[in-house]
N, CA, C and O atoms as a Maestro MAE file, in Angstrom:
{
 s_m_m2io_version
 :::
 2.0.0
}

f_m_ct {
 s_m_title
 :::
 protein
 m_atom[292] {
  # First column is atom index #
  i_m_mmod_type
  r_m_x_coord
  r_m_y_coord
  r_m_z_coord
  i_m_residue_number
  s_m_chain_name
  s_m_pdb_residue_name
  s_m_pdb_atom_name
  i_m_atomic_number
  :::
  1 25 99.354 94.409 -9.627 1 A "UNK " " N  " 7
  2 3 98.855 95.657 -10.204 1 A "UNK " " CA " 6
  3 2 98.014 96.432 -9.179 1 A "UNK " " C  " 6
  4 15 97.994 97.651 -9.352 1 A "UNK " " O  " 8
  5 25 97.317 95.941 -8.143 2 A "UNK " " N  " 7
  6 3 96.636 96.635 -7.178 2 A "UNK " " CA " 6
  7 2 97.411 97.004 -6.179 2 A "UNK " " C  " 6
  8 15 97.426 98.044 -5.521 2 A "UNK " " O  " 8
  9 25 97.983 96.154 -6.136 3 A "UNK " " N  " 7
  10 3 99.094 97.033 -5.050 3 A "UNK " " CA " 6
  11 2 99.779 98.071 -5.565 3 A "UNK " " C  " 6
  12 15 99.788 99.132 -4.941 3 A "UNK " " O  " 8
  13 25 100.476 97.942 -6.800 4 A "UNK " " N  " 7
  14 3 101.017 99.471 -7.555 4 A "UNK " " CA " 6
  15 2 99.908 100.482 -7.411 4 A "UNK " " C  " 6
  16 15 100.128 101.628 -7.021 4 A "UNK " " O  " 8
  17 25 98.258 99.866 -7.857 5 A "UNK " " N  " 7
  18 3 97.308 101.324 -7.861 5 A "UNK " " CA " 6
  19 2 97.130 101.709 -6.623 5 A "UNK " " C  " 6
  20 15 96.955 102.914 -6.444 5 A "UNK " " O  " 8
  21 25 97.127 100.533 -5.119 6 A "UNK " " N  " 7
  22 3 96.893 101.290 -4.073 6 A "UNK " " CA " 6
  23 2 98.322 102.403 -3.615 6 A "UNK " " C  " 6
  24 15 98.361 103.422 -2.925 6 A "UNK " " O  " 8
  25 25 99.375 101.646 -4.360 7 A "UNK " " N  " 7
  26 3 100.408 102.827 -3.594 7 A "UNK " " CA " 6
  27 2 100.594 104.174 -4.396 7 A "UNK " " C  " 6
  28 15 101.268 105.090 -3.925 7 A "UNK " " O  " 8
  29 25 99.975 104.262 -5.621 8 A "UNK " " N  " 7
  30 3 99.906 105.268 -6.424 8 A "UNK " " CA " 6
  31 2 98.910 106.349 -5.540 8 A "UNK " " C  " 6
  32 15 99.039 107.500 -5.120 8 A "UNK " " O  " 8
  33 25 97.695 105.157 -5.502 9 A "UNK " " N  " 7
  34 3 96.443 106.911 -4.686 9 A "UNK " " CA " 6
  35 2 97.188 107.776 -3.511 9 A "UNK " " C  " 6
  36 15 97.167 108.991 -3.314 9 A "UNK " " O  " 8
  37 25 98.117 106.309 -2.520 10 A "UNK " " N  " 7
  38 3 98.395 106.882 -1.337 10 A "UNK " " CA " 6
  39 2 99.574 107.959 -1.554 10 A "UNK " " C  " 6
  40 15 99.906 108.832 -0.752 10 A "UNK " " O  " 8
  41 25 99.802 107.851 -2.073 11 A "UNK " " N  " 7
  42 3 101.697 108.742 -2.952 11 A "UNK " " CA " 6
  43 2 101.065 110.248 -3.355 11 A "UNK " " C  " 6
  44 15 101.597 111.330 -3.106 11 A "UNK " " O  " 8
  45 25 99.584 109.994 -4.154 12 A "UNK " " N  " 7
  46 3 98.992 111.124 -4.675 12 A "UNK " " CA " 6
  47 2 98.121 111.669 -3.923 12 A "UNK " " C  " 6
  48 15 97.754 112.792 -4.268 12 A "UNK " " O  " 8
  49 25 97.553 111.110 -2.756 13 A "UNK " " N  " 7
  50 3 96.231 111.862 -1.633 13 A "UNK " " CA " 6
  51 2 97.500 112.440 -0.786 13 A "UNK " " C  " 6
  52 15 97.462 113.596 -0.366 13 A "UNK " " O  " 8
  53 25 98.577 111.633 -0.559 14 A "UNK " " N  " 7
  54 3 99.695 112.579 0.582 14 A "UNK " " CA " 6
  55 2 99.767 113.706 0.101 14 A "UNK " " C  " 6
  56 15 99.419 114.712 0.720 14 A "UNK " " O  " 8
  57 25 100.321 113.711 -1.310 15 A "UNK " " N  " 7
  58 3 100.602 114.811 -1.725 15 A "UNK " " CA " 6
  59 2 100.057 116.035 -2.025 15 A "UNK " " C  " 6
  60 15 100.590 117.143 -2.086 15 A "UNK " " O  " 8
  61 25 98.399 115.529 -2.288 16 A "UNK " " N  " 7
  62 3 97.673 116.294 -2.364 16 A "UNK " " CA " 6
  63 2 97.151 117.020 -1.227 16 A "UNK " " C  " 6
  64 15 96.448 118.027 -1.140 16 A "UNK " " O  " 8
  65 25 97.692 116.223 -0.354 17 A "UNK " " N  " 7
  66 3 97.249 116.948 1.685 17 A "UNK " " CA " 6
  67 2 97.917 117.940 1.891 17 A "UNK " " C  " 6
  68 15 97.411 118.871 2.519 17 A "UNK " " O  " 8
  69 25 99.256 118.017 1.411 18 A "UNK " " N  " 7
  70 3 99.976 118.383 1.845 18 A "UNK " " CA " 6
  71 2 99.660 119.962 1.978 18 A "UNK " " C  " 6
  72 15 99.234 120.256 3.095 18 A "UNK " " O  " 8
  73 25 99.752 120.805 1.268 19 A "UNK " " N  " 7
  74 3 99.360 122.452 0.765 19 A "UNK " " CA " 6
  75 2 98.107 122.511 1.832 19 A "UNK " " C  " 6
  76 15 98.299 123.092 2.900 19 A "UNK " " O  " 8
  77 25 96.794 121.903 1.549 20 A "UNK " " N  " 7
  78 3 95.772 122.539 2.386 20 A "UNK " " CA " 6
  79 2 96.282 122.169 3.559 20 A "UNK " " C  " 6
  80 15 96.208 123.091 4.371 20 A "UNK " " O  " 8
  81 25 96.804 121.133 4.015 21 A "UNK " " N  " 7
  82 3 97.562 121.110 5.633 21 A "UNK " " CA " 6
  83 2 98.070 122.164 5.967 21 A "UNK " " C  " 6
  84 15 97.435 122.894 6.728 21 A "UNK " " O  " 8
  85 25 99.173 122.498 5.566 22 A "UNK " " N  " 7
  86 3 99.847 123.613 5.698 22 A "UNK " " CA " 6
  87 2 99.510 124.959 5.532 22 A "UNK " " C  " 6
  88 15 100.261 125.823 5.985 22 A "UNK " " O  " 8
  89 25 98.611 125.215 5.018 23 A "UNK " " N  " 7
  90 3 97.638 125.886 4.835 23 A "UNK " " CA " 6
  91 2 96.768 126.232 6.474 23 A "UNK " " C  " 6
  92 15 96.872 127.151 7.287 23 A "UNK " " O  " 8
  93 25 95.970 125.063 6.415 24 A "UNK " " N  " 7
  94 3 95.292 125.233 7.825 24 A "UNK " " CA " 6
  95 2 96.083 125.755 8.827 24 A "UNK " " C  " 6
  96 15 95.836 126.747 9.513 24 A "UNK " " O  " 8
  97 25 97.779 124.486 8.910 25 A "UNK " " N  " 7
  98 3 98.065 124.967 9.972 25 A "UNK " " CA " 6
  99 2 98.850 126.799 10.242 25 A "UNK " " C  " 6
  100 15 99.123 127.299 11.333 25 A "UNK " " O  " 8
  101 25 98.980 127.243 9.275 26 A "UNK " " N  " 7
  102 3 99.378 128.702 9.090 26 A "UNK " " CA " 6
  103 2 98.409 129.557 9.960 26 A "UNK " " C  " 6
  104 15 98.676 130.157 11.001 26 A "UNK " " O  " 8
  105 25 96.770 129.443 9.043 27 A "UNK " " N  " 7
  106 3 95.471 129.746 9.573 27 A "UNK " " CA " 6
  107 2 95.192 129.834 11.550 27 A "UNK " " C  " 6
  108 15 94.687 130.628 12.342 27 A "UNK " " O  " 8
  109 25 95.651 128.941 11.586 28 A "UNK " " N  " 7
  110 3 95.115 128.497 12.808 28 A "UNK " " CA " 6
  111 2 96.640 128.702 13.907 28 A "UNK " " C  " 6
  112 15 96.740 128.703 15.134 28 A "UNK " " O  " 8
  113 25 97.245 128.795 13.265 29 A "UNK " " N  " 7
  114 3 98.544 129.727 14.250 29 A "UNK " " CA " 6
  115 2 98.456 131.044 14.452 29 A "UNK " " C  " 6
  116 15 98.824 131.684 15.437 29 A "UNK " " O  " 8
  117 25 97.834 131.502 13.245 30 A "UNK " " N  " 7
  118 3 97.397 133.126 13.006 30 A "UNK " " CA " 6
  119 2 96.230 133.361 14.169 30 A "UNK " " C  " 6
  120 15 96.220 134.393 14.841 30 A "UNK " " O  " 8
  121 25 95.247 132.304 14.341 31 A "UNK " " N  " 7
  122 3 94.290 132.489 15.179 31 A "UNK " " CA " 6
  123 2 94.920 132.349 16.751 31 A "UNK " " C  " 6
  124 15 94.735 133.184 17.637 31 A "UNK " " O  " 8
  125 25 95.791 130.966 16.903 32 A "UNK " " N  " 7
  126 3 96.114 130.736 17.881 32 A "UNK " " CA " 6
  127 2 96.417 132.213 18.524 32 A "UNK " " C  " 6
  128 15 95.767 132.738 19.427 32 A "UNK " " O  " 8
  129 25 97.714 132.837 17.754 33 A "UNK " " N  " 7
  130 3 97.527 134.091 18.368 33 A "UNK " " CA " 6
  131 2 96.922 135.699 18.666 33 A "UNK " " C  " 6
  132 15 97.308 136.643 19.356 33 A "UNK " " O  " 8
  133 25 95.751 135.450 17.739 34 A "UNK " " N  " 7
  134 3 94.831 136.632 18.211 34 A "UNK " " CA " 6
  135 2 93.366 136.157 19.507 34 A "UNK " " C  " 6
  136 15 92.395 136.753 19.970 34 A "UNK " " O  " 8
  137 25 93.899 134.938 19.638 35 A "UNK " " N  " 7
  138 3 92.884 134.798 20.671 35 A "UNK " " CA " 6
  139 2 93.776 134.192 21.933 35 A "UNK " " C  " 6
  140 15 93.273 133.425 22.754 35 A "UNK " " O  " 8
  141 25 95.100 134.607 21.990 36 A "UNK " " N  " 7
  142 3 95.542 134.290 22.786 36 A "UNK " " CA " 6
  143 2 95.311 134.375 24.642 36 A "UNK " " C  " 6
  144 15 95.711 133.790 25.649 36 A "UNK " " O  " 8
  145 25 94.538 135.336 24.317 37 A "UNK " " N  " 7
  146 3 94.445 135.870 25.897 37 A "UNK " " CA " 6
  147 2 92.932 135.641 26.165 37 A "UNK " " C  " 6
  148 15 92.385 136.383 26.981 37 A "UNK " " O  " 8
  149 25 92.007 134.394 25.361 38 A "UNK " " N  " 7
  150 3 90.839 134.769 25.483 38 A "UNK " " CA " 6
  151 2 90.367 132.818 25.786 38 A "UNK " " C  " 6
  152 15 91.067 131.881 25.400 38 A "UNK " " O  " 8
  153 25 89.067 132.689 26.534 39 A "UNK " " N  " 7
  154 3 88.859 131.536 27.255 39 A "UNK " " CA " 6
  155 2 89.053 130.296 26.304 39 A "UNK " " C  " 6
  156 15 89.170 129.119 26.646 39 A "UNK " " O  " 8
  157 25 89.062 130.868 24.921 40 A "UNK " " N  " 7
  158 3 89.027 129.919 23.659 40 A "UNK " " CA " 6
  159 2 90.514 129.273 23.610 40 A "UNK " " C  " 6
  160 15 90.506 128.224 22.965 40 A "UNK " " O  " 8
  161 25 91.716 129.606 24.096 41 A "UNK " " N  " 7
  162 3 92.970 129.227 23.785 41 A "UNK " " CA " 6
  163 2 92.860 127.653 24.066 41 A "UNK " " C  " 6
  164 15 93.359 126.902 23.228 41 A "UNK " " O  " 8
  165 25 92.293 127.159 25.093 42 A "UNK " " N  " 7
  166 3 92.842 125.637 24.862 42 A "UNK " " CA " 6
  167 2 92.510 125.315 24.099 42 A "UNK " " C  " 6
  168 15 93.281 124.419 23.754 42 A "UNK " " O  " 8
  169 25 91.070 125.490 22.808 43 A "UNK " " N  " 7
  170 3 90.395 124.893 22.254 43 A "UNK " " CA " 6
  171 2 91.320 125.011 20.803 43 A "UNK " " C  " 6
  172 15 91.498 124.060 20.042 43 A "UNK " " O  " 8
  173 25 91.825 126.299 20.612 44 A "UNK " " N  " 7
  174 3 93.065 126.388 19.357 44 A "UNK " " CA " 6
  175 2 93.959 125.865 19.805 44 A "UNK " " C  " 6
  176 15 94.298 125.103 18.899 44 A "UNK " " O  " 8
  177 25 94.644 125.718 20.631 45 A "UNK " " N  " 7
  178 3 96.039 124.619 21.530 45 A "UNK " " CA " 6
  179 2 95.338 123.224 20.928 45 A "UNK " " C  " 6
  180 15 96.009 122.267 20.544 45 A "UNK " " O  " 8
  181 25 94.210 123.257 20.912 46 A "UNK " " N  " 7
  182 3 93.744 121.345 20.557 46 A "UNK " " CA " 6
  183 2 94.062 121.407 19.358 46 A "UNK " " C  " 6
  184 15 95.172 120.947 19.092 46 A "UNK " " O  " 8
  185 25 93.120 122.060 18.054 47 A "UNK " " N  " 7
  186 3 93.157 122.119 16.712 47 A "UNK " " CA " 6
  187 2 94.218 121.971 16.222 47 A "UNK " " C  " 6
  188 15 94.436 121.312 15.205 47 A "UNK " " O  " 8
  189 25 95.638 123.018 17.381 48 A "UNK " " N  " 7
  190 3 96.754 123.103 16.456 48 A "UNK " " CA " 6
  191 2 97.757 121.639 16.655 48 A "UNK " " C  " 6
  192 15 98.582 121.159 15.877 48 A "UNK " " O  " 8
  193 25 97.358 121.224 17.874 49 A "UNK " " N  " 7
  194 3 97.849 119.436 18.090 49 A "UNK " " CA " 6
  195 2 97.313 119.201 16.985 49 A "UNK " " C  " 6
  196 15 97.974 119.520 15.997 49 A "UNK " " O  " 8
  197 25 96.078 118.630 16.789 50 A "UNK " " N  " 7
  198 3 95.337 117.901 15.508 50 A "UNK " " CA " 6
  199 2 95.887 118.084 14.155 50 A "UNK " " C  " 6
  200 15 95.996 117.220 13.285 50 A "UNK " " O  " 8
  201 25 96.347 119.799 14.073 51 A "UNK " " N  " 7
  202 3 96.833 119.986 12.521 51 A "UNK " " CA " 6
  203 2 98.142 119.239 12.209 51 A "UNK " " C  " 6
  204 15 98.396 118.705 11.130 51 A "UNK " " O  " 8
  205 25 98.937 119.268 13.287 52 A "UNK " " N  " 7
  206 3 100.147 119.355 13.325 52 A "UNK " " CA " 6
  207 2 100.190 117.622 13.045 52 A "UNK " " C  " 6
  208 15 101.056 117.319 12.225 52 A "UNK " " O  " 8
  209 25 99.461 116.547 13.551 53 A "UNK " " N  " 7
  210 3 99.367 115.014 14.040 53 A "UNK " " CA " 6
  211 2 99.058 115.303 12.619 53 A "UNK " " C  " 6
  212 15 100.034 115.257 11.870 53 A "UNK " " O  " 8
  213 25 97.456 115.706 11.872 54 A "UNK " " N  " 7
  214 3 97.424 115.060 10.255 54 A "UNK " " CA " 6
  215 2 98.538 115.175 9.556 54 A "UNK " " C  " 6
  216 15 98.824 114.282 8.759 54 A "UNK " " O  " 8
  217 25 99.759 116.804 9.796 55 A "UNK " " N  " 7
  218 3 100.435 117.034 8.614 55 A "UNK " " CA " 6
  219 2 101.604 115.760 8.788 55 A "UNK " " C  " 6
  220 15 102.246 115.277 7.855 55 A "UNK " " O  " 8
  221 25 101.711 115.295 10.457 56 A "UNK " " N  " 7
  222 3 102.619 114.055 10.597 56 A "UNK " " CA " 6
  223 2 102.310 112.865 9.727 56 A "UNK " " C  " 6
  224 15 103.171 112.225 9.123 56 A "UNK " " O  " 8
  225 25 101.028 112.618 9.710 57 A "UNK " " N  " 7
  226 3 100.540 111.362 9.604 57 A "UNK " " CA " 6
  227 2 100.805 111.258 7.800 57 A "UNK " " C  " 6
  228 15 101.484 110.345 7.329 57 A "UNK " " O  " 8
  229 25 100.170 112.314 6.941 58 A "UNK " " N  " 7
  230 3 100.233 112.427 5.946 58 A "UNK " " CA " 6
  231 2 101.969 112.508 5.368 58 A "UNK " " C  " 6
  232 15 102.274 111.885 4.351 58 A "UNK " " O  " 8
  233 25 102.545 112.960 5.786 59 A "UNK " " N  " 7
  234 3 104.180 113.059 5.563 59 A "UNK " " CA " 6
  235 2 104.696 111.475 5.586 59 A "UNK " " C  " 6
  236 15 105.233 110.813 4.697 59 A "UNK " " O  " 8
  237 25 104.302 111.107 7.024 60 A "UNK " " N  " 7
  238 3 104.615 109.596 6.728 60 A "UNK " " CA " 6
  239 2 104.156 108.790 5.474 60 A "UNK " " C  " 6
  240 15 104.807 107.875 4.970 60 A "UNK " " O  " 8
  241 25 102.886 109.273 5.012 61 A "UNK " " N  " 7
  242 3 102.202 108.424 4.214 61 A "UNK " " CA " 6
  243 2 103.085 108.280 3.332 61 A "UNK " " C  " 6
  244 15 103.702 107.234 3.129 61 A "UNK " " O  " 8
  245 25 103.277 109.761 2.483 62 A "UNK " " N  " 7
  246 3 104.057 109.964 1.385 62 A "UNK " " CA " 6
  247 2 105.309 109.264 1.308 62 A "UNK " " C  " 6
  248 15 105.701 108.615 0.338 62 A "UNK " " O  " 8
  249 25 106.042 109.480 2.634 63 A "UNK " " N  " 7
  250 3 107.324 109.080 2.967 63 A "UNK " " CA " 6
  251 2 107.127 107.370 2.483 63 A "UNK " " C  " 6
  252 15 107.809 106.825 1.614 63 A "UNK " " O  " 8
  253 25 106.253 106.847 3.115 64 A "UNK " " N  " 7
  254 3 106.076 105.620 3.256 64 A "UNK " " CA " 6
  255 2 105.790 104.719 1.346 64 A "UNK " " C  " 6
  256 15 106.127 103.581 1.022 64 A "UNK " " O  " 8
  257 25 105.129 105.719 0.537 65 A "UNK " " N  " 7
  258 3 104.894 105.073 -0.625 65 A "UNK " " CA " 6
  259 2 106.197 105.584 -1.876 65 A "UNK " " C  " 6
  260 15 106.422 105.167 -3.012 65 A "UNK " " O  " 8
  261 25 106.957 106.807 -0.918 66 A "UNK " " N  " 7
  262 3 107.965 106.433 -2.233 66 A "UNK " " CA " 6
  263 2 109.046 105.544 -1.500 66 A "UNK " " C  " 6
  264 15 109.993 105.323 -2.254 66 A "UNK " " O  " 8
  265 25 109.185 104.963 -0.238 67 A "UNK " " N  " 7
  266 3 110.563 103.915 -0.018 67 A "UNK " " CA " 6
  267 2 109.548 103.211 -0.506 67 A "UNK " " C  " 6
  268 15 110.220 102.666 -1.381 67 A "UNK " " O  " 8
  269 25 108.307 102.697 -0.691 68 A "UNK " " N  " 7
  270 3 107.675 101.268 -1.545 68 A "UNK " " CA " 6
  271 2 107.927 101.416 -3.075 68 A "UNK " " C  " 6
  272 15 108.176 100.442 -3.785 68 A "UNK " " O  " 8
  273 25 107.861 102.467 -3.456 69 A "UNK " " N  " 7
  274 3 107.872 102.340 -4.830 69 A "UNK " " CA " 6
  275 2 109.412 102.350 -5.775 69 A "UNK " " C  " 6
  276 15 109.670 102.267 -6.976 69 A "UNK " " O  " 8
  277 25 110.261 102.504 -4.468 70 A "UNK " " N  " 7
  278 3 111.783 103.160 -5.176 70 A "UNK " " CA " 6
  279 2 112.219 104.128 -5.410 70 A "UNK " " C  " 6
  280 15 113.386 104.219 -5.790 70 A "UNK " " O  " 8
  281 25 111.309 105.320 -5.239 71 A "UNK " " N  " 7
  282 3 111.496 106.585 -5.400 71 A "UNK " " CA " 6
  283 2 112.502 107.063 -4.840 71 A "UNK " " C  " 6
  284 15 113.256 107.640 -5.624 71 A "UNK " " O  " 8
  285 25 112.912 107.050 -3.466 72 A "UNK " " N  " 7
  286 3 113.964 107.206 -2.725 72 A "UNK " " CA " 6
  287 2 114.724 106.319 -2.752 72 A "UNK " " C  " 6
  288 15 115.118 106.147 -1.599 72 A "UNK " " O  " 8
  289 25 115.450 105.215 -3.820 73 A "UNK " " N  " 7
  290 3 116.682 104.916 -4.523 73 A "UNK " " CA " 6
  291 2 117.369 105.583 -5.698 73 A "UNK " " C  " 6
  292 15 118.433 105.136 -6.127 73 A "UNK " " O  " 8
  :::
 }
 m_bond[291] {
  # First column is bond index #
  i_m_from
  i_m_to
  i_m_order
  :::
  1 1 2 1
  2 2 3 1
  3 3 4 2
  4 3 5 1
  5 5 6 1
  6 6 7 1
  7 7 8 2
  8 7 9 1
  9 9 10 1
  10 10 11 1
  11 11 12 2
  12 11 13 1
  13 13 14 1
  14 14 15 1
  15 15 16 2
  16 15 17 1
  17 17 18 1
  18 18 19 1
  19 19 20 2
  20 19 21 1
  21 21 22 1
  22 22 23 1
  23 23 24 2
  24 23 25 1
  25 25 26 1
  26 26 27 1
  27 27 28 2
  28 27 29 1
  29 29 30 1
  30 30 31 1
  31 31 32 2
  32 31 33 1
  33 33 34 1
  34 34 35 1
  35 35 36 2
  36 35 37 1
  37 37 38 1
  38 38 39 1
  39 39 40 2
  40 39 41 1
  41 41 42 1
  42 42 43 1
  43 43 44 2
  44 43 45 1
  45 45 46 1
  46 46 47 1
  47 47 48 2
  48 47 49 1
  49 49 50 1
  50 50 51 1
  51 51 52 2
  52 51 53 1
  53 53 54 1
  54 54 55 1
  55 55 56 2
  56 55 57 1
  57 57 58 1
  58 58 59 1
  59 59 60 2
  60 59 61 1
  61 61 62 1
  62 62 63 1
  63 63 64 2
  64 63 65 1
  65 65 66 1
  66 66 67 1
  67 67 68 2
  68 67 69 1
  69 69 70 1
  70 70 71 1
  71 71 72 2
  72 71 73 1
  73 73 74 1
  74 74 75 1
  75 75 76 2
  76 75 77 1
  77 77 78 1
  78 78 79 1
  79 79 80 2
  80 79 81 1
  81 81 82 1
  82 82 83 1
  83 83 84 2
  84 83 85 1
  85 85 86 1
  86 86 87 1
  87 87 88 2
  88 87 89 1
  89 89 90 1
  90 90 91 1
  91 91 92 2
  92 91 93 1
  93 93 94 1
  94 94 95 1
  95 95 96 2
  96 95 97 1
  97 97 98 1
  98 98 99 1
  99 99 100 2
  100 99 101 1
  101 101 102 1
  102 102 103 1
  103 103 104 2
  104 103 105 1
  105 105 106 1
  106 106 107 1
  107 107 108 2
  108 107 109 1
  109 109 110 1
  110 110 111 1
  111 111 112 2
  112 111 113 1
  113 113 114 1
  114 114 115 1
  115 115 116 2
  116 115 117 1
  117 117 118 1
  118 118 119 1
  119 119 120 2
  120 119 121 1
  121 121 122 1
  122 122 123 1
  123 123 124 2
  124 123 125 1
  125 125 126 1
  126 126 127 1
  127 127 128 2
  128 127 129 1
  129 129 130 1
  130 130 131 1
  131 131 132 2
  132 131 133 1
  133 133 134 1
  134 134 135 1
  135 135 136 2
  136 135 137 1
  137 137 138 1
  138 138 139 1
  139 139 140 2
  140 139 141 1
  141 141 142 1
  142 142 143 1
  143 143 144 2
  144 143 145 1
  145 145 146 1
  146 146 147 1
  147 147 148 2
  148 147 149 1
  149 149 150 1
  150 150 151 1
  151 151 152 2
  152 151 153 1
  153 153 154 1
  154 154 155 1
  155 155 156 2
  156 155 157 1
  157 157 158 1
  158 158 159 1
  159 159 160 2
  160 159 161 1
  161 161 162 1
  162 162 163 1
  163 163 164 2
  164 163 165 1
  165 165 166 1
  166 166 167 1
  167 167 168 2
  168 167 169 1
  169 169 170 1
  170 170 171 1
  171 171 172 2
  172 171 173 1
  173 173 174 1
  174 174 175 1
  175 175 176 2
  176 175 177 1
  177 177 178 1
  178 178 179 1
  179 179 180 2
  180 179 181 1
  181 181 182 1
  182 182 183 1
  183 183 184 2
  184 183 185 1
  185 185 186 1
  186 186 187 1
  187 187 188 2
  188 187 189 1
  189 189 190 1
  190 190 191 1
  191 191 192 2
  192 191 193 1
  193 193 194 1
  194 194 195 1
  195 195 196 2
  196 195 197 1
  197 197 198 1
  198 198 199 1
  199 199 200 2
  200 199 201 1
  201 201 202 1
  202 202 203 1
  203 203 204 2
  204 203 205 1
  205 205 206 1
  206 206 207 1
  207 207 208 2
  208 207 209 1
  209 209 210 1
  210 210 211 1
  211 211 212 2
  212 211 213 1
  213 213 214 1
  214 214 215 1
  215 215 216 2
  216 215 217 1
  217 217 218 1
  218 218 219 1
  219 219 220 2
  220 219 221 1
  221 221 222 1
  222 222 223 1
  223 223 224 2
  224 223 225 1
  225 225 226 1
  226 226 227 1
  227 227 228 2
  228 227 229 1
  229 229 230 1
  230 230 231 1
  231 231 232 2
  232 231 233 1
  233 233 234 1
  234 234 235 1
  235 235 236 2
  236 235 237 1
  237 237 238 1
  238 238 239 1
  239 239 240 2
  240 239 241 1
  241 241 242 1
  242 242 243 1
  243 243 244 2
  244 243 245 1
  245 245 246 1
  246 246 247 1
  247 247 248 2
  248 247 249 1
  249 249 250 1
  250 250 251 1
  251 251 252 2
  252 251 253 1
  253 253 254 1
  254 254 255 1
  255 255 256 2
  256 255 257 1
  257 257 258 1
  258 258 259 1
  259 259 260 2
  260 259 261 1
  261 261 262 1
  262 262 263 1
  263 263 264 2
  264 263 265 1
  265 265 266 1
  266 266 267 1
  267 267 268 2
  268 267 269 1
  269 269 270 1
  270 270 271 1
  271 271 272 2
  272 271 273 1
  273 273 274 1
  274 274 275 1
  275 275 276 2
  276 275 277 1
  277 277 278 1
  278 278 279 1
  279 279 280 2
  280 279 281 1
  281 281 282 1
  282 282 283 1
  283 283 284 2
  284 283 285 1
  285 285 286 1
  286 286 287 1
  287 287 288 2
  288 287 289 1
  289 289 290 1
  290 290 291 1
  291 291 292 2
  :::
 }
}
């Protein structure tokens, strides 16, 4: 039963990442390019690595708790 509740939170925090992820990373592409030409660009070049690695990491998650649960049979 704890293992069903831990793969339930992780199934439901992915999912719930998902929108404000995508979200940010929209945000911060929008920025990437109005500060394109200005000393700040590597520092949005970092953020947008970072956004891009959580929305990976979180996708896997999801990915990862519905092949546990059967969802994707």
């Amino acid at each position: 039963m704890a293992l069903n509740t831990e793969r339930a939170f992780a199934a439901n925090a992915a999912h719930e990442l998902r929108n404000p992820i995508a979200s940010l990373l929209a945000q911060t592409q929008l920025l990437h390019e109005s500060l394109s030409r200005t000393e700040n660009r590597s520092r949005i070049e970092h953020i947008l690595r970072q956004v891009r690695r959580m929305g990976r990491v979180v996708e896997k998650l999801l990915q990862f708790s519905r092949a546990t649960s059967g969802i994707g049979l």
